[in-house]
C-alpha positions as CSV (number, residue, x, y, z in Angstrom):
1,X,-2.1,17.0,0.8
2,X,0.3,13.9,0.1
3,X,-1.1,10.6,1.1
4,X,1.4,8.3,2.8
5,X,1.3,4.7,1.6
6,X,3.4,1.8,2.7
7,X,3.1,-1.3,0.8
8,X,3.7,-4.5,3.4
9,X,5.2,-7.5,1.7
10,X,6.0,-11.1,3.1
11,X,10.1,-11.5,3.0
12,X,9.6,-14.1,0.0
13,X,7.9,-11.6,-1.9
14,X,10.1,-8.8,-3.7
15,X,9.9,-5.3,-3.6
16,X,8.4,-3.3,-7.4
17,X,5.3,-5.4,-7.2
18,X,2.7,-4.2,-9.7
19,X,1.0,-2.8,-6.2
20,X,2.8,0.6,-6.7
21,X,2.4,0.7,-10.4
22,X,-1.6,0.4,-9.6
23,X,-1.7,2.9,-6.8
24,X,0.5,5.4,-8.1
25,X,-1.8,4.9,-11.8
26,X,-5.0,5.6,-9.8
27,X,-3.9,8.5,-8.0
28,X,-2.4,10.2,-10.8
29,X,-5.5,9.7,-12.7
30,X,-7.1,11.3,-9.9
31,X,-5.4,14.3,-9.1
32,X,-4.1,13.1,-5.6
33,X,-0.7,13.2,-4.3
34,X,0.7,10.0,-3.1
35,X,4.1,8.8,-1.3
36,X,4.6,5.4,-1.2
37,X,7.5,3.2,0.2
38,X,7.4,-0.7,0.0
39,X,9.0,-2.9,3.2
40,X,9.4,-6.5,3.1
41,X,11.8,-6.5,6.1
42,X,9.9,-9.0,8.5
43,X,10.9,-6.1,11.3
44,X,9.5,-3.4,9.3
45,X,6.3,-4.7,8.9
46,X,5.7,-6.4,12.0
47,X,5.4,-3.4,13.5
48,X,2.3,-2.6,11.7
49,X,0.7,-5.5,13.6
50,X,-0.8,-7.4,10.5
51,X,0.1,-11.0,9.1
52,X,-2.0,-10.8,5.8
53,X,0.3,-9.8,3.0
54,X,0.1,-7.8,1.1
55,X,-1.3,-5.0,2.9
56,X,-1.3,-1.6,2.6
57,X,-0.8,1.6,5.4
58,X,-2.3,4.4,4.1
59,X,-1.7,7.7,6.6
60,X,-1.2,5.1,9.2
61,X,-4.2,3.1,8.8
62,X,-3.3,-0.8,7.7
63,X,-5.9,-1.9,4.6
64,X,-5.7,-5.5,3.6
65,X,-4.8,-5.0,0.0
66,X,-7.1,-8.2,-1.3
67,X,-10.0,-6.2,-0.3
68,X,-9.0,-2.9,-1.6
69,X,-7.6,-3.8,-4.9
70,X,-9.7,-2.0,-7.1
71,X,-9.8,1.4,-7.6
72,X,-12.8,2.2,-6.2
73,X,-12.0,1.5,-2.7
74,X,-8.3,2.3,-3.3
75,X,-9.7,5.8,-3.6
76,X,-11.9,5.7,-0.9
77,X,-9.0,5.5,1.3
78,X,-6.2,8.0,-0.8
């Protein structure tokens, strides 16, 4: 089953952060199946209700990325 990740930025951060790069590394050196989209839009990610950036929705669940950077507890959320 494909995981759905959306990577939350601030607007003064850019898209093609070395977030994806990480997560799509992890996953792919676990065997799991991931689609992830990045949104910087201050609409876009407002609506997932979080004002720490960056975060990170996983199946609609919002992670604070700072406290799941490693891959560890990236994968105990994929």
């Amino acid at each position: 089953m494909k995981t759905d990740i959306k990577i939350l930025h601030s607007s003064c951060c850019a898209t093609g952060s070395p977030i994806k790069a990480n997560i799509e590394k992890i996953a792919a050196d676990n065997g799991k199946e991931v689609s992830i989209t990045e949104l910087s839009e201050l609409q876009d990610t407002m609506v997932f209700g979080t004002m720490n950036f960056p975060s990170i929705v996983v199946n609609g669940k919002v992670y604070d990325y700072k406290k799941y950077f490693t891959e560890e507890k990236l994968l105990s959320i994929l």
